[in-house]
Rosetta silent file (secondary structure, phi, psi, omega in degrees, C-alpha in Angstrom):
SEQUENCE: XXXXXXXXXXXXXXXXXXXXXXXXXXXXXXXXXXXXXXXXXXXXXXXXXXXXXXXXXXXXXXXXXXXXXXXXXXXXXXXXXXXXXXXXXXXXXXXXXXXXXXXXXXXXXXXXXXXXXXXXXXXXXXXXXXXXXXXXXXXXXXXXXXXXXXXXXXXXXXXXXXXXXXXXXXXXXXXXXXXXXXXXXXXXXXXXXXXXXXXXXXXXXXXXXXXXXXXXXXXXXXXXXXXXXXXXXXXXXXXXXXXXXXXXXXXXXXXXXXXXXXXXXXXXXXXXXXXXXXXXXXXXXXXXXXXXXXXXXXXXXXXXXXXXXXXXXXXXXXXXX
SCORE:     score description
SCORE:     0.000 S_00000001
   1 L     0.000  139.627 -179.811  -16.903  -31.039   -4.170 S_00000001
   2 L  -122.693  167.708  177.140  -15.215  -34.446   -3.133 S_00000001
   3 L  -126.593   12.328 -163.171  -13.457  -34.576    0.320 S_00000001
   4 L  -107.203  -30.474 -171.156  -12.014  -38.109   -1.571 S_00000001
   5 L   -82.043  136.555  164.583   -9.894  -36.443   -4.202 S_00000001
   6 L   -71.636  167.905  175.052   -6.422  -36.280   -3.567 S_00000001
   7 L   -82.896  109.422  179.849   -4.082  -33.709   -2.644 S_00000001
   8 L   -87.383  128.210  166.985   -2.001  -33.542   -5.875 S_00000001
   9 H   -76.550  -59.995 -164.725    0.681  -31.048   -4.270 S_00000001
  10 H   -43.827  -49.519  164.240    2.422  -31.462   -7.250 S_00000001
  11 H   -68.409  -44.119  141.687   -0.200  -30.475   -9.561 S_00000001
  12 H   -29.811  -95.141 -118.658   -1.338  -27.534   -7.055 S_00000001
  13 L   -80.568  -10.114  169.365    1.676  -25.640   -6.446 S_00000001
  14 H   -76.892  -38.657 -165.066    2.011  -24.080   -9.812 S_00000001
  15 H   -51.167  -68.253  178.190   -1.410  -23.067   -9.387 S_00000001
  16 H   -46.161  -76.671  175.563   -0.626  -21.700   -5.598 S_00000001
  17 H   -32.800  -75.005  176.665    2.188  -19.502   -6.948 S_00000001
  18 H    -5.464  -55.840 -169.024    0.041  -17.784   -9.686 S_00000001
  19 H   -76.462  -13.298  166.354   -1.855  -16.756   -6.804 S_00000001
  20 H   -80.903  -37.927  170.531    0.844  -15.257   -4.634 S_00000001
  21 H   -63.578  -28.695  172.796    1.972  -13.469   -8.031 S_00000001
  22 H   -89.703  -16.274  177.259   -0.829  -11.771   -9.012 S_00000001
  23 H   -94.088    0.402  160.957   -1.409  -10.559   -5.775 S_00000001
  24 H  -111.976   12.695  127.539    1.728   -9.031   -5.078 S_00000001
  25 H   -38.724  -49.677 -174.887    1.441   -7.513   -8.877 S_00000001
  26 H   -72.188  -37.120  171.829   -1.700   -6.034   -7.437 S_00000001
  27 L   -80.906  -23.077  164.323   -0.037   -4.489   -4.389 S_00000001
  28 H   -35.424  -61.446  168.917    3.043   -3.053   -6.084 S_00000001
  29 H   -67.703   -4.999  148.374    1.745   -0.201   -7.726 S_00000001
  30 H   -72.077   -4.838 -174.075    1.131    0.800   -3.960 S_00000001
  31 L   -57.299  111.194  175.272    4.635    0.385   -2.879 S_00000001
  32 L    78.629   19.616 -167.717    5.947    3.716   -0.924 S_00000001
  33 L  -106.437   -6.224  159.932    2.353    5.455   -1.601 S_00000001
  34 L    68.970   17.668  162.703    2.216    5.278    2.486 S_00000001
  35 L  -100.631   93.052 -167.083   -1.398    3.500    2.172 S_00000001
  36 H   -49.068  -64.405 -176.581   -1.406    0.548    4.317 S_00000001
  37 H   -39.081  -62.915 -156.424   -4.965   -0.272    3.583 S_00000001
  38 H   -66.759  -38.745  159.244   -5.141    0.128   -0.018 S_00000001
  39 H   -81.678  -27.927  150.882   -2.462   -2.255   -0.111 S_00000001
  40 H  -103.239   12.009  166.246   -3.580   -4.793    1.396 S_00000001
  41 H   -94.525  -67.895  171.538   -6.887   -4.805   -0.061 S_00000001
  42 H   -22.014  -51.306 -177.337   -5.393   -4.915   -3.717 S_00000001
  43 H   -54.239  -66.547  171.922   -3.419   -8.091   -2.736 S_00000001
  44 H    -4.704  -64.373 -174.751   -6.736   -9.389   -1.353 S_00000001
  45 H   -56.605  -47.992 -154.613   -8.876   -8.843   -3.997 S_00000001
  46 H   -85.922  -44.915  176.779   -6.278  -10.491   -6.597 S_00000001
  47 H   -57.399  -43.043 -162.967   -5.772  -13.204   -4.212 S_00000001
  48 H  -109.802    8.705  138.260   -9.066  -14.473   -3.514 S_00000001
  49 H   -84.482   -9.687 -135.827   -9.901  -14.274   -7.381 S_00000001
  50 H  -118.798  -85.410 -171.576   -6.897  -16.144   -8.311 S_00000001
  51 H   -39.915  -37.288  169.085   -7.576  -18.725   -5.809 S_00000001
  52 H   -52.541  -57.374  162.202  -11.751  -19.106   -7.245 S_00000001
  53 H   -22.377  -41.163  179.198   -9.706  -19.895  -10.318 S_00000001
  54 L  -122.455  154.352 -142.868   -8.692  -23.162   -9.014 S_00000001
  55 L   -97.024   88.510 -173.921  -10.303  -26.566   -8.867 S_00000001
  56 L  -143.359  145.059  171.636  -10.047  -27.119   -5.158 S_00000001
  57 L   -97.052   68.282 -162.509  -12.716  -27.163   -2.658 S_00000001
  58 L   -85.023  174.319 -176.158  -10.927  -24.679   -0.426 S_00000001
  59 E  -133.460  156.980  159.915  -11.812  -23.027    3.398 S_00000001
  60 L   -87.151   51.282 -164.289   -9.945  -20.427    4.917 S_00000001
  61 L   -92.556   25.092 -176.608   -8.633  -21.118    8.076 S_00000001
  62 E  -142.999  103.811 -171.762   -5.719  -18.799    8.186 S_00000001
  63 L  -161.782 -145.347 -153.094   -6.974  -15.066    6.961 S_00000001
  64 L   -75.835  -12.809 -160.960   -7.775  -11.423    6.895 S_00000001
  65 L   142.296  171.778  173.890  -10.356  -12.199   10.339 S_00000001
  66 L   -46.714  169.769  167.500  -13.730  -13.582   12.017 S_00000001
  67 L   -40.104  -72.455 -173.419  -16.367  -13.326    9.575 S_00000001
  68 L   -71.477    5.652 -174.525  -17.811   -9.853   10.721 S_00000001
  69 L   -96.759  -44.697 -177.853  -14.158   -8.361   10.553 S_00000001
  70 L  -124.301  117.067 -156.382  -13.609   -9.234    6.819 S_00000001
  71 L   -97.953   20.764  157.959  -15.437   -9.148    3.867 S_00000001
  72 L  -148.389  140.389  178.467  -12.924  -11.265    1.939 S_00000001
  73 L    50.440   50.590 -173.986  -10.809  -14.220    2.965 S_00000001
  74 L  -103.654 -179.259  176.806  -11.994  -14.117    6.149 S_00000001
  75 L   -74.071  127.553 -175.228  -12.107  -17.060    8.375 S_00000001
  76 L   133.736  -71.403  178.919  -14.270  -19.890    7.087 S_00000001
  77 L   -43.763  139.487  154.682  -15.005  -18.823    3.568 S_00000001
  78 E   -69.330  134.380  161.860  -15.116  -20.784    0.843 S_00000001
  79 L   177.857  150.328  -31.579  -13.197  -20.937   -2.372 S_00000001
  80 L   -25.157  173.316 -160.920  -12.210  -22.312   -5.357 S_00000001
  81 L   -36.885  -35.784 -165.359  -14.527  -23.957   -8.165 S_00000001
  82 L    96.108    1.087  167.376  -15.845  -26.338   -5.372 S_00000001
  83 L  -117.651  160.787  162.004  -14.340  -29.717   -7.617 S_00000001
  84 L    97.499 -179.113  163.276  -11.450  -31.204   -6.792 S_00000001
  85 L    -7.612  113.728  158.991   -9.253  -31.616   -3.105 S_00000001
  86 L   -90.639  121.366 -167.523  -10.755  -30.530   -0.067 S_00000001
  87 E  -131.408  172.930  179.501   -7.888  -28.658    1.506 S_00000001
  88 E  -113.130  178.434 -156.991   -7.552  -25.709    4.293 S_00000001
  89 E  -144.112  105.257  171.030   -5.838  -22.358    3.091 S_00000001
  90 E   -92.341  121.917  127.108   -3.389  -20.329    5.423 S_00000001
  91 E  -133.950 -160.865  175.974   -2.746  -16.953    4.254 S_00000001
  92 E  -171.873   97.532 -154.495   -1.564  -13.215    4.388 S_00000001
  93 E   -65.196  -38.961  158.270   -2.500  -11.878    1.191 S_00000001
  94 E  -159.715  112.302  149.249    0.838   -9.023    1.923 S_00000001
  95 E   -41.170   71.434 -162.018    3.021   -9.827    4.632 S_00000001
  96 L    90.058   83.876  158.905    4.242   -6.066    5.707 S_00000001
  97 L   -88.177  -14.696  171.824    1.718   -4.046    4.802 S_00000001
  98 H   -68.679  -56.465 -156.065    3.960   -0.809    6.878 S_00000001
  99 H   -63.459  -32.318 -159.449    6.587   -2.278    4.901 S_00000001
 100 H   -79.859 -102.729 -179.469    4.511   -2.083    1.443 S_00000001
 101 H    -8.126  -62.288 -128.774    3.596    1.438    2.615 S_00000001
 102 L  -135.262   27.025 -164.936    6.680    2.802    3.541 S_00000001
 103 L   -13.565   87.096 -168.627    8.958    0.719    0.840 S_00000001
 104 L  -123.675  130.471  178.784   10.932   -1.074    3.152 S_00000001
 105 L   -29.960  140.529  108.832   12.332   -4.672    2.791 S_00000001
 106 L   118.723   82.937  131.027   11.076   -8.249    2.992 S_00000001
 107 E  -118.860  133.330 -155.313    7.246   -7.584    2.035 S_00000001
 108 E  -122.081  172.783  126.682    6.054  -10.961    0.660 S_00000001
 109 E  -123.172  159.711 -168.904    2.504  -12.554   -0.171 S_00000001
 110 E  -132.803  138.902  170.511    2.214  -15.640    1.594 S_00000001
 111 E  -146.426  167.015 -179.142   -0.159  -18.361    0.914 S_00000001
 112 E  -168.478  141.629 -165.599    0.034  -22.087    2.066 S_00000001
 113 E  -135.253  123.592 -177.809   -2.032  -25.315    1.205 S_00000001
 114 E  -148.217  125.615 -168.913   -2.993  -28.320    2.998 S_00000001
 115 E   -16.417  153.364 -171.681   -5.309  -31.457    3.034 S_00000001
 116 L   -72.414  113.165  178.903   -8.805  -30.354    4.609 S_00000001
 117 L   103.195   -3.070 -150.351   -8.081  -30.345    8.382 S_00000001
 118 L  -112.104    6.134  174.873   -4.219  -30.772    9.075 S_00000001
 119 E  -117.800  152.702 -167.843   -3.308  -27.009    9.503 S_00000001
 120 L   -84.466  149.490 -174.624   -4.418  -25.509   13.003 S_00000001
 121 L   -62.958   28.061 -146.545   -7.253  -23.185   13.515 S_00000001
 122 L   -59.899  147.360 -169.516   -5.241  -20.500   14.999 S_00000001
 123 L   -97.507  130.884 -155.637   -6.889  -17.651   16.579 S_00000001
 124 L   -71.648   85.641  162.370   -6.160  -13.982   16.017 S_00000001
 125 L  -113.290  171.064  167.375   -4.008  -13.934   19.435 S_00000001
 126 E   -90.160  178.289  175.378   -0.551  -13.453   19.717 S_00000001
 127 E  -165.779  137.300 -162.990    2.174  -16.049   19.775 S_00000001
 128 E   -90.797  116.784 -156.436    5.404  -17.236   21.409 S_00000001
 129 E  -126.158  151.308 -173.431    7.484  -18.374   18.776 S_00000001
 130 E  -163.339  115.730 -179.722   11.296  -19.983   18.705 S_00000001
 131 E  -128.261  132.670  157.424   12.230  -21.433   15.109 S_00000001
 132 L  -107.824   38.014 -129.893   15.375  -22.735   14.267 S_00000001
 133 L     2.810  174.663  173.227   17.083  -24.028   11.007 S_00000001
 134 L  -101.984  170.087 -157.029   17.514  -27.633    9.928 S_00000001
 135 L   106.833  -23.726 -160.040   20.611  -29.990   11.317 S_00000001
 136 L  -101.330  170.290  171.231   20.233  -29.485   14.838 S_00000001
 137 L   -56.533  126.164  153.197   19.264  -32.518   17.444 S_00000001
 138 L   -30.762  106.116 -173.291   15.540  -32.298   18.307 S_00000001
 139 L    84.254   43.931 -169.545   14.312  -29.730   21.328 S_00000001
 140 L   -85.068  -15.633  174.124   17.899  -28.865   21.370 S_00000001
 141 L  -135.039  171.103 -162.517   16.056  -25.553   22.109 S_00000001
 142 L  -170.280  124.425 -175.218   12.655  -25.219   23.750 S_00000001
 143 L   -46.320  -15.326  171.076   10.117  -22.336   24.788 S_00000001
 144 L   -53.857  -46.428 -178.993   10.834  -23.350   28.360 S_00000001
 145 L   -88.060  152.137  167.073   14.533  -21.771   28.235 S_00000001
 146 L   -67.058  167.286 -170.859   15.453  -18.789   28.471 S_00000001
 147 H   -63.488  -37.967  158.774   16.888  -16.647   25.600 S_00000001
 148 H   -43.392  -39.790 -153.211   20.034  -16.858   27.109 S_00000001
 149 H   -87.305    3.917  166.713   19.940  -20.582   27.721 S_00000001
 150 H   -77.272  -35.895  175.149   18.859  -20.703   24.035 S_00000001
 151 H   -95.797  -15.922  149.924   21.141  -19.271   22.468 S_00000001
 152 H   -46.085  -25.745  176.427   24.072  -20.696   24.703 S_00000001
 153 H   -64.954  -44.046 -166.674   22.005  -24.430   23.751 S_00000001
 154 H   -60.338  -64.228 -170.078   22.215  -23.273   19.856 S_00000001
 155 H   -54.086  -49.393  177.358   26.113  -22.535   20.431 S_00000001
 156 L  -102.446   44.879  152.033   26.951  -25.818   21.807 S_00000001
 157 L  -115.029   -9.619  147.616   24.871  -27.546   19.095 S_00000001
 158 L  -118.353   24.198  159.403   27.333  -26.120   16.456 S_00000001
 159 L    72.610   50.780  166.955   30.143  -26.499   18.370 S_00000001
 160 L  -149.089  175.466 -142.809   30.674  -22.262   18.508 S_00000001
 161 L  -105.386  145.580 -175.658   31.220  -19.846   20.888 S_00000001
 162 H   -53.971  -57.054  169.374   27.345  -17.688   21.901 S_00000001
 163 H   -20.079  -38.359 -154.029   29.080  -14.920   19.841 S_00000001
 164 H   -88.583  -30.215 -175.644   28.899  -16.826   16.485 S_00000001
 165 L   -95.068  139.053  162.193   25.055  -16.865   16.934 S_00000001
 166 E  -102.437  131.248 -173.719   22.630  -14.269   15.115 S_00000001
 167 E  -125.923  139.851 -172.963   19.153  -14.037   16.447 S_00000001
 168 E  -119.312  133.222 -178.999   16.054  -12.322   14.479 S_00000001
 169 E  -133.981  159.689 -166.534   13.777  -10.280   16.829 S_00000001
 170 E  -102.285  141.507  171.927   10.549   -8.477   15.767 S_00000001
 171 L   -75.716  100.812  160.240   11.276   -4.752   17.013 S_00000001
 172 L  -160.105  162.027 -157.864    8.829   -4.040   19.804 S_00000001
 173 L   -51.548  -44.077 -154.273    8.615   -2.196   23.337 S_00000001
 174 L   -53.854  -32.780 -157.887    7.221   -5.874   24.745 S_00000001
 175 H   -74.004    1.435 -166.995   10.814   -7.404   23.232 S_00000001
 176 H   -59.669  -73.362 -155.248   13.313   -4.966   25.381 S_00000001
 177 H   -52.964  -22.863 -172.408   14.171   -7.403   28.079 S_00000001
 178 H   -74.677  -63.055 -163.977   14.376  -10.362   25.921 S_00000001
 179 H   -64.411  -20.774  162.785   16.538   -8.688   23.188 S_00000001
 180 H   -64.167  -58.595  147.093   18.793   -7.413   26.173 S_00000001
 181 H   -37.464  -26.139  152.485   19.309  -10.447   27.616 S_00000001
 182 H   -55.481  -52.563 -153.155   20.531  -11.993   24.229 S_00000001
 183 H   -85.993  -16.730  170.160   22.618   -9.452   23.572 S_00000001
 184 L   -60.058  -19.529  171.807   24.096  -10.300   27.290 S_00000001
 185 L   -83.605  -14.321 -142.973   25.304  -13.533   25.731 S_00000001
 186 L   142.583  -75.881 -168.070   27.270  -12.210   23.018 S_00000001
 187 L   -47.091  144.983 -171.027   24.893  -12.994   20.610 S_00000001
 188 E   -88.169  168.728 -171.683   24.214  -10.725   17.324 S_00000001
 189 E  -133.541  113.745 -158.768   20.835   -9.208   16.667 S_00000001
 190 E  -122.963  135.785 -179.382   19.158   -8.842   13.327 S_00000001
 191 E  -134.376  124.640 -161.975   15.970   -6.553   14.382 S_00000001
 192 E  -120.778  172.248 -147.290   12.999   -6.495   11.613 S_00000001
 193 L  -114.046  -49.330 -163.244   10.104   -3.454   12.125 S_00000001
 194 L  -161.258  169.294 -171.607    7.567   -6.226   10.545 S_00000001
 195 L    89.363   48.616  168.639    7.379   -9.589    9.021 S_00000001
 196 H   -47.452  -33.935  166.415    7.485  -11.884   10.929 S_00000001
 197 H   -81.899  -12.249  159.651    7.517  -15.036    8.445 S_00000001
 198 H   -77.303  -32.415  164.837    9.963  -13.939    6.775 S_00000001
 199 H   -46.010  -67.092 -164.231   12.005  -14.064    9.925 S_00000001
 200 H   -53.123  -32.641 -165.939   11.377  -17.475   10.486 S_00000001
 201 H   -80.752  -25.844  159.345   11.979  -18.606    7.236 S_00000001
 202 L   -46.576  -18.663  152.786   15.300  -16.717    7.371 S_00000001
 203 L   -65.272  -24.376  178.514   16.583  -19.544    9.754 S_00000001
 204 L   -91.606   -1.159  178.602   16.245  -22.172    7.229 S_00000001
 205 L  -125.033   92.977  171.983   18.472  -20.505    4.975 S_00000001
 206 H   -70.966  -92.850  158.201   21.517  -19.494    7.371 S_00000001
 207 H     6.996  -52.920 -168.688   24.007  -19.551    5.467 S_00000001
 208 H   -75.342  -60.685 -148.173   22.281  -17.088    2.970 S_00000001
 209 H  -110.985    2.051  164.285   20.869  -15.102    5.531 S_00000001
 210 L    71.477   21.237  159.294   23.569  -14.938    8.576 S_00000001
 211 L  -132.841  146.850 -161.839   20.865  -15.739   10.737 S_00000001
 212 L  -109.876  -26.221 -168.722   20.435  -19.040   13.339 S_00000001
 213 E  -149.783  146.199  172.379   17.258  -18.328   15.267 S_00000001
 214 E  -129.144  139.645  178.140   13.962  -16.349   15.802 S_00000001
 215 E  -135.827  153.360 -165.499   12.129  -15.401   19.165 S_00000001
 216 E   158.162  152.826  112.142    9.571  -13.109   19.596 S_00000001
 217 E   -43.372   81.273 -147.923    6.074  -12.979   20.085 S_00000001
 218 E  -126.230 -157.101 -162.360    3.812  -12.507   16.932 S_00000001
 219 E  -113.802  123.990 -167.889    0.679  -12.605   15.166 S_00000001
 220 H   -90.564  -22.047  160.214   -0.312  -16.984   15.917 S_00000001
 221 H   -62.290  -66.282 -176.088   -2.044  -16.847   12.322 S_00000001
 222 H   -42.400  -47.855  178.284    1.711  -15.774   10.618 S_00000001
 223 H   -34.943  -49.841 -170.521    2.624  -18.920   12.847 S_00000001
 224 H   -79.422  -50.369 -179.690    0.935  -21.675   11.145 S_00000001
 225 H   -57.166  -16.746 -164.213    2.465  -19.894    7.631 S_00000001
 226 H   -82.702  -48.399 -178.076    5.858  -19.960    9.253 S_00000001
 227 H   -49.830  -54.457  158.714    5.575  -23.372   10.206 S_00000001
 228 H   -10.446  -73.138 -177.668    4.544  -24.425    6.517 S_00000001
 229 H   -48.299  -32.534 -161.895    7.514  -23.054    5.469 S_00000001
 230 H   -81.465  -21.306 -156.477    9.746  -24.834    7.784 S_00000001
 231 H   -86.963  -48.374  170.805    7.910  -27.716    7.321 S_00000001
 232 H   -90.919   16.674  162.687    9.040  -27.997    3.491 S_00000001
 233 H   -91.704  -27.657 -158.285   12.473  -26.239    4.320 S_00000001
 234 L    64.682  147.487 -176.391   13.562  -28.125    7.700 S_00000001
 235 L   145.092  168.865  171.922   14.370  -26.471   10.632 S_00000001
 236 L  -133.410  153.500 -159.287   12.185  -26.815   13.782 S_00000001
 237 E  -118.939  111.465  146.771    9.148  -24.431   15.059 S_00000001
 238 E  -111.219  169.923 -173.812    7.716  -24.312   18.567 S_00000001
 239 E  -150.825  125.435  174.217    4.184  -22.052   19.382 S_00000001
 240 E  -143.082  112.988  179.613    2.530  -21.267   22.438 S_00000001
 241 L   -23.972  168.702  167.896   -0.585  -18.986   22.385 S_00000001
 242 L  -165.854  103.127 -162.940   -0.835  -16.002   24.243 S_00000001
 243 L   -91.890  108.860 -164.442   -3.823  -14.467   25.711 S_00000001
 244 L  -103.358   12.371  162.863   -3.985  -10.959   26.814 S_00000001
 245 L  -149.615  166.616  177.282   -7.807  -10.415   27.954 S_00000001
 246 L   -91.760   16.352  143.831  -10.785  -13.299   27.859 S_00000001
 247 L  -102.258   -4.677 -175.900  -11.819  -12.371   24.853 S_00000001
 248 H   -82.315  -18.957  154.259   -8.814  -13.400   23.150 S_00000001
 249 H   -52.104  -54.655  154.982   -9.313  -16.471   24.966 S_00000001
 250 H   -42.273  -26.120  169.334  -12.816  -16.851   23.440 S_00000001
 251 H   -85.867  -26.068 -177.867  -11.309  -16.990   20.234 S_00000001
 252 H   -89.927  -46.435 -169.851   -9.185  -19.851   20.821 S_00000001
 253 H   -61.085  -60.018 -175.744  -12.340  -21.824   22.453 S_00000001
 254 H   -51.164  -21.747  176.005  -14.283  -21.158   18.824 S_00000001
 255 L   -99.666   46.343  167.316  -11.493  -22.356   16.982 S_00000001
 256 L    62.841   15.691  153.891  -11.917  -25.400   18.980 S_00000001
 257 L   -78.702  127.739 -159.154   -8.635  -24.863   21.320 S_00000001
 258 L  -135.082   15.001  112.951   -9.181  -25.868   24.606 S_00000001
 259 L   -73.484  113.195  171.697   -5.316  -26.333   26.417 S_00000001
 260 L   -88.546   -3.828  160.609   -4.321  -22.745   26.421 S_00000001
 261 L   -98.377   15.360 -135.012   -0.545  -23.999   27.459 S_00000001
 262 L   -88.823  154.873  136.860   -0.114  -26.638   25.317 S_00000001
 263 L   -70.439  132.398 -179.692    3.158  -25.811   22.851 S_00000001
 264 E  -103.573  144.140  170.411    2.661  -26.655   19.491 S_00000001
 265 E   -95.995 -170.289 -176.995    5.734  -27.954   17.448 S_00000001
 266 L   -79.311    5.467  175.470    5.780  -27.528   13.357 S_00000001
 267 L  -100.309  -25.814 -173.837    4.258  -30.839   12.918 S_00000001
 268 L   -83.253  -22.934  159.220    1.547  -30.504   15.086 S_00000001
 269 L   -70.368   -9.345  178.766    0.561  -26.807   13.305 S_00000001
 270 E  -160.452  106.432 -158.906    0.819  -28.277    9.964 S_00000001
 271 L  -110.045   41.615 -172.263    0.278  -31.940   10.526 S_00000001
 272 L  -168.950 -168.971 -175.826    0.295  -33.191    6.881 S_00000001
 273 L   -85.738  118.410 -141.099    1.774  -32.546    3.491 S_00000001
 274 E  -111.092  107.109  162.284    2.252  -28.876    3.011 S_00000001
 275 E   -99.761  133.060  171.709    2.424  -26.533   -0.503 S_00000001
 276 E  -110.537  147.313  166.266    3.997  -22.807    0.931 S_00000001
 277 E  -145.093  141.234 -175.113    4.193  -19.954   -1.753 S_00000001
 278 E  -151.223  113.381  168.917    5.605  -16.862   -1.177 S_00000001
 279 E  -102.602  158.920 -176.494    6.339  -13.274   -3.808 S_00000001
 280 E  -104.858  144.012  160.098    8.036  -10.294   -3.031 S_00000001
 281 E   -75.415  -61.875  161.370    6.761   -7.418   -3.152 S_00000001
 282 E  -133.233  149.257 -162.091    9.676   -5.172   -2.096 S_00000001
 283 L   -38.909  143.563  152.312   13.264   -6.465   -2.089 S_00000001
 284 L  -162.832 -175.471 -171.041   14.229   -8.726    0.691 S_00000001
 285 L   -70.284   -4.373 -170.740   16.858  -11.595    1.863 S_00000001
 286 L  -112.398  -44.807 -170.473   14.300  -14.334    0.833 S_00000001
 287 L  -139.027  163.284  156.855   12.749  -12.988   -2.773 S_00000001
 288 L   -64.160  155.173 -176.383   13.299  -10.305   -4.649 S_00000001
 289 L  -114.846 -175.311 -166.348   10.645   -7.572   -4.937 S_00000001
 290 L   -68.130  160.531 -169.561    8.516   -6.502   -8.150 S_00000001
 291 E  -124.115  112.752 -169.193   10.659   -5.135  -11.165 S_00000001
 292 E  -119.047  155.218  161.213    8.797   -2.948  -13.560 S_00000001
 293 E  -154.811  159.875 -134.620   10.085   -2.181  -16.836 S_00000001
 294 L   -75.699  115.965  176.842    8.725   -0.232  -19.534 S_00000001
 295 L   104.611   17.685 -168.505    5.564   -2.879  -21.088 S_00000001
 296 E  -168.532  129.623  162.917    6.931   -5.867  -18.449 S_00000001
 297 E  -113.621  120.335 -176.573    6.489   -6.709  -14.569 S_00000001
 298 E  -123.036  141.190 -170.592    8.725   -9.333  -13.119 S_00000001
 299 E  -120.494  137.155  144.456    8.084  -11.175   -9.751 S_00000001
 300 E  -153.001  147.696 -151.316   10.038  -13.824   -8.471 S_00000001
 301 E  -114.179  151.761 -174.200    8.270  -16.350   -6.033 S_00000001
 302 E  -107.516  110.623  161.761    9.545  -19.007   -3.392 S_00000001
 303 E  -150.811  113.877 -154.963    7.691  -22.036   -3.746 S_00000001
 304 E   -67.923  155.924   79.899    8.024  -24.999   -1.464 S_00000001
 305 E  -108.153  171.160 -154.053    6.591  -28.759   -0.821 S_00000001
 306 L  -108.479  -43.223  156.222    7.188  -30.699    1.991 S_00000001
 307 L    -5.481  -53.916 -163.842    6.650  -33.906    0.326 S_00000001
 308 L  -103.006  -44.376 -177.402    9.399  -33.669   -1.462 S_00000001
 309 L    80.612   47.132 -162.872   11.571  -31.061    0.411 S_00000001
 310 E  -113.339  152.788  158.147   11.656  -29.593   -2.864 S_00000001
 311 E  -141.849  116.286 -170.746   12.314  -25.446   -3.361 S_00000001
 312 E   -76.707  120.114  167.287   11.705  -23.225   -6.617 S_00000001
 313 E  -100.635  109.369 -160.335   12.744  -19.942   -7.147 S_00000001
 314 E  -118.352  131.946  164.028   10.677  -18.873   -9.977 S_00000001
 315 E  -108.293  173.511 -151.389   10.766  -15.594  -12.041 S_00000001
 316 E  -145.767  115.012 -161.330    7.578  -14.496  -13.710 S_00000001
 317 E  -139.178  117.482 -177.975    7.968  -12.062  -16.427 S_00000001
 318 E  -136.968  167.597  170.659    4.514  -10.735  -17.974 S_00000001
 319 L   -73.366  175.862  177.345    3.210   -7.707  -20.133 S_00000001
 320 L  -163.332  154.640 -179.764    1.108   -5.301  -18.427 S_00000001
 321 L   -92.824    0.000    0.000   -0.517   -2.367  -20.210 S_00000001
């Protein structure tokens, strides 16, 4: 292990897909088999061999849990050969595992790679999240305002009427007042069951996806992946923890957080150069899901640096017995 070698993104990033491919190969044949579990341990498994495969000295600091929660890819663990880059590792080996179950759109795996130290520690709390696309003036929106004054903010930052804006909300009881209020503007409503990162990332492609903004509360690990994305997509990301007893507090003091108001923006969750990979599992607005045909499985994968701004849509067509 070197902590000296660089981060070739460049050289990486085929390598990072592979690993998002085989593991939503591995979860596939579970698609609509109504086993949540089963599905996300298949990605798992395929994921954290596929990553041992490559010559990185990686840590986990975005994963399945605490140590004692997960016996793979939990937080902390080690993997790949142990030569090459020391980098940190965000992932969510499948993104919608109800969706996976219950074979329903926009289940991805998500993985994301970055020098050893630059993506935040986040703690399995929830988190208040407001992402936007790329284009607009900086803070032109801000966890401070309200949803109305956000999406009225949005509206006169593309010179349209509050109607004109679409907003992606995660469907849950906590979200009634917020998505009411929104809808008090005008504003349209795209409402997803699960997935959050795919929401976000659905802002950076507007155009594509008819949608300008996501608000919501989530899972603050999904955060740091969203931010990745945005971070090689453009668009801007704010995050602000959210603690609903003192042990979830406790978790943010071990992963070394110690302002429990501070907002984070996407640079300060992913505060360096950024590889994101992402496969579908089952169809959605970002990737495609797996394609079986008889002696051949086809994937096709999103995959991002920030370096560069550069983004591949790759399909992957392999036998399978």
């Amino acid at each position: 292990m070197t902590d000296k070698a660089e981060f070739q993104d460049r050289m990486l990033s085929l390598g990072l897909a592979r690993v998002a491919e085989q593991a939503a190969i591995a979860s596939a044949a579970l698609v609509g088999r109504g086993d949540e579990k089963a599905a996300d341990q298949a990605a798992v498994n395929a994921m954290r061999d596929q990553l041992n495969l490559l010559d990185i000295a990686g840590v986990v600091v975005i994963g399945e849990g605490e140590r004692d929660e997960a016996p793979m890819l939990y937080i902390g663990e080690e993997v790949g050969t142990g030569t090459g880059p020391a980098v940190d590792i965000a992932l969510d080996p499948l993104e919608g595992t109800t969706l996976t179950a219950k074979a329903m759109p926009n289940a991805l795996t998500v993985i994301a790679m970055a020098p050893r130290g630059t993506l935040l520690h986040a703690p399995d709390t929830y988190m208040d999240k407001l992402a936007i696309g790329p284009g607009y003036p900086e803070n032109v929106v801000s966890l401070d305002m309200s949803p109305k004054e956000r999406v009225e903010a949005l509206a006169k930052a593309r010179k349209c009427k509050p109607s004109d804006i679409t907003v992606c909300i995660l469907e849950r009881p906590r979200h009634q007042d917020m998505i009411a209020e929104v809808r008090s503007t005008g504003a349209a409503i795209k409402l997803i069951t699960d997935g959050d990162v795919a929401g976000v990332i659905h802002c950076a492609e507007a155009e594509k996806t008819g949608i300008d903004m996501y608000m919501g509360t989530g899972g603050a690990p999904e955060g740091v992946l969203a931010a990745s994305a945005l971070k090689c997509m453009g668009g801007q990301f704010f995050g602000r923890l959210v603690f609903r007893n003192d042990d979830e507090k406790a978790r943010a003091a071990k992963a070394g957080i110690t302002d429990l108001d501070r907002v984070y923006s996407r640079d300060e969750l992913v505060t360096a150069d950024v590889i994101f990979a992402a496969t579908g599992v089952t169809d959605g607005s970002i990737v495609s899901g797996i394609k079986r045909s008889p002696g051949f499985v086809e994937t096709e994968t999103i995959l991002m640096r920030s370096r560069t701004g550069s983004v591949r849509r790759m399909i992957y067509r392999t036998p399978v017995e």
